[in-house]
N, C-alpha and C positions, 0 to 999 in steps of 0.2 A: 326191131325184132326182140332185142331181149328187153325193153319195157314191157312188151305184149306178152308175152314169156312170164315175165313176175308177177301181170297185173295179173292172169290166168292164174299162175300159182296160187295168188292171192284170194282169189274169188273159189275157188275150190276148196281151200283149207279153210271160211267161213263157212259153206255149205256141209262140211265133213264136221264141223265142231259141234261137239254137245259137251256139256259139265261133267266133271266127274263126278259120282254118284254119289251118296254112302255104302260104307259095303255092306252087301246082302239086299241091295236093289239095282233093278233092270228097266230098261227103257222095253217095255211089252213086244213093241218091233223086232227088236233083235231076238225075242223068243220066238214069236209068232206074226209073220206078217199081214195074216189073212184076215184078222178080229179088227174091226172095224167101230170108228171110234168117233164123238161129235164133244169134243171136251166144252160143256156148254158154257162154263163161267170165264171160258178164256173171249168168250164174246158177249153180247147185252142181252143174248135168248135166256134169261134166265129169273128168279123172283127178286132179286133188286133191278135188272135193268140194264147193268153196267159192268164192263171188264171187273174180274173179281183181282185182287193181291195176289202176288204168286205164283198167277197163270202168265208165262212170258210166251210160251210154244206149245204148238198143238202134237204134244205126244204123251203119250199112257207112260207112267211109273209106276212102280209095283214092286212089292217083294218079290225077291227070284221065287220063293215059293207058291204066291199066286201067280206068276207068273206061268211056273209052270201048268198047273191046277185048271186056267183057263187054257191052256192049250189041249190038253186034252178035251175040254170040253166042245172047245173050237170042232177037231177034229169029228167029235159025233155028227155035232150039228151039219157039218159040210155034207154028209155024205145022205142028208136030206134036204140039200138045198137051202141050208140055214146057218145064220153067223151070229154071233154075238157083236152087241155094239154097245160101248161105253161111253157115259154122260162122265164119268171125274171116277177117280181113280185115287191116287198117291192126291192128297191135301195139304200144302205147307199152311204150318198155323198160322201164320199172315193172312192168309184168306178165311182162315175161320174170325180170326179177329174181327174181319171185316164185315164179316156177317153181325158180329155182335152190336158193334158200332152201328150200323143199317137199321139193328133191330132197335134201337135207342131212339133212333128219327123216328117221331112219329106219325109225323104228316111227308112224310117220303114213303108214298104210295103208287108207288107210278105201274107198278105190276100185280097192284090188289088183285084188278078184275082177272087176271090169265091162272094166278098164281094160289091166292088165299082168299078167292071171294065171299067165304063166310066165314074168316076167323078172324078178330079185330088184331092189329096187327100189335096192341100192346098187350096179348096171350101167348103171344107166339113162343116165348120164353116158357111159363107156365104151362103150356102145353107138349111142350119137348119140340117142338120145331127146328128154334135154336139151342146151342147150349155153346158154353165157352169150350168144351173140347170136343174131338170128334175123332172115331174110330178111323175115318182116314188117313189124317196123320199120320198113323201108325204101318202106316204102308200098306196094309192086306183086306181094305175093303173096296168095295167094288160098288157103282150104280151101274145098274144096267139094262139092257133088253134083247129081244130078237128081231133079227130083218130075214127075209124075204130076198135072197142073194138076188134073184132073177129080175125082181121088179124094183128091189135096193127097200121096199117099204118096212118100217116098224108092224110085227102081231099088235093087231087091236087089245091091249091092257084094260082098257076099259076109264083109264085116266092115265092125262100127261106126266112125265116125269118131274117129278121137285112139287107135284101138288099138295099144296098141307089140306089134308081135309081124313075126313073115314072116308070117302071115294077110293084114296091110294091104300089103306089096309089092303092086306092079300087076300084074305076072306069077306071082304064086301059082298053082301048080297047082290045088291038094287043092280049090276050090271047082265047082259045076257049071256047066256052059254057058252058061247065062243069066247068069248075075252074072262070067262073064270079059265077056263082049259087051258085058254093062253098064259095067263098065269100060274096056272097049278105045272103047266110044263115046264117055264123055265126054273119053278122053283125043283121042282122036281129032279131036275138036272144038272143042277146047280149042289143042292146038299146030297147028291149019291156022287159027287166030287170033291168030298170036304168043305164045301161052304155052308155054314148056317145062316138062313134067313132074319130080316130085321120086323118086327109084329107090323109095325108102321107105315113100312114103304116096300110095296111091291117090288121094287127095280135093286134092294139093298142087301148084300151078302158080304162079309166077314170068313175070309178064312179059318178054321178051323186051327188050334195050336198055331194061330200067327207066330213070328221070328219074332216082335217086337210090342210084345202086350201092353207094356207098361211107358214104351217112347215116343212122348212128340213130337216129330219133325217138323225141321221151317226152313228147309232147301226151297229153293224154289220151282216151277216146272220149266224147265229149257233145256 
C-alpha cells in the first residue's frame, strides 16, 4: 500500500510539473483556457517536415502581456461562437536556428509541394522567409486563426498557415469574398487589441509596446 501510495505521488507531481519560466511569461492556460491551440512545429505538420528544436510540450508561452491582450480577445469571439487557435507562439532560438540550418539543405525538400511550391527554396533567405532571428523569440508575437467552436473548423484564409508565397499576404486579391472578410476580420480584431499585423503573413501579430523588444530567448517549450 504505501509503494502504491508513492508510485501515485510520483505520477501526479510529473503530470503537475512544468519549468519555471522567465519572469514576465505565462503558460497561455493558466490566463485563458478556452483559446485553442495546434503548436504545429512541435509535430511534422509543418515546412520542413520534422519535430522542430525546442518544442518539448504542446503548450502556448507568451508574455503575460500578450497574454492578457488575447484573452480579451478570446472573450469577444466566444460570444459569437468563435475562438482563437495558435500555430507557435513564444519561439526559443534553437528552433529558429533550425530553421536556418533547414534553409542551407538544399535538396531537403520534402514539404516543397504543401509549403513553398513556387519559391525555389535557395530564396527563401532573400525573400524574408527565413531570417536568423525572429520576433518570436521575443515572447509577444503570435500565428494565428479563427475556428468555428461548434464545428471546431478553421475560417477559410484563403491559404494555409506557414505558406511562403503572395497567397499568404493579407491583401491578396486572387482569393473570393468570404476568405478576404475572413481575414480582414481577424485582422481587424486583432489590432483594435493592441496587436500590429505582419505585410507577409496573414495569421502573424506582434504585440504592441512588447515587455521585451530587444531579447532573444532560448528557453525551451515544456
Amino acid at each position: 500500500m504505501k509503494k502504491l501510495l508513492l508510485l501515485l505521488f510520483f505520477t501526479i507531481s510529473l503530470l503537475s510539473f512544468s519549468q519555471e519560466l522567465p519572469n514576465g511569461f505565462v503558460y497561455l492556460d493558466n490566463v485563458d483556457n478556452t483559446i485553442q491551440y495546434e503548436l504545429r512545429y512541435l509535430s511534422n505538420n509543418n515546412f520542413i517536415g520534422k519535430k522542430i528544436d525546442g518544442y518539448k510540450s504542446n503548450c502556448v508561452i507568451v508574455s503575460k502581456e500578450t497574454a492578457n491582450a488575447l484573452k480579451i480577445v478570446q472573450q469577444k469571439l466566444l460570444k459569437d461562437g468563435l475562438s482563437l487557435k495558435i500555430f507557435d507562439a513564444y519561439r526559443p532560438q534553437q528552433a529558429v536556428n533550425h530553421f536556418v540550418r533547414w534553409a542551407k539543405v538544399l535538396n531537403d525538400t520534402l514539404m516543397k509541394k504543401e509549403y513553398y511550391p513556387e519559391v525555389p527554396k535557395s530564396e527563401l533567405f532573400k525573400r524574408g522567409y527565413i531570417a536568423s532571428k525572429s520576433g518570436h523569440t521575443r515572447g509577444s508575437t503570435v500565428d494565428l486563426t479563427i475556428v468555428d467552436v461548434k464545428t471546431g473548423k478553421e475560417l477559410d484564409m484563403g491559404s494555409p498557415f506557414d505558406f511562403f508565397g503572395i497567397q499568404s499576404h493579407p491583401f491578396y486579391k486572387n482569393i473570393n469574398k468570404k476568405q478576404k472578410e475572413n481575414r480582414m476580420f481577424l485582422r481587424k480584431i486583432m489590432m483594435e487589441h493592441n496587436f500590429k499585423p505582419y505585410n507577409n503573413e496573414w495569421w502573424h501579430f506582434t504585440l504592441r509596446n512588447e515587455p521585451f523588444p530587444k531579447t532573444y530567448f532560448n528557453f525551451p517549450i515544456d
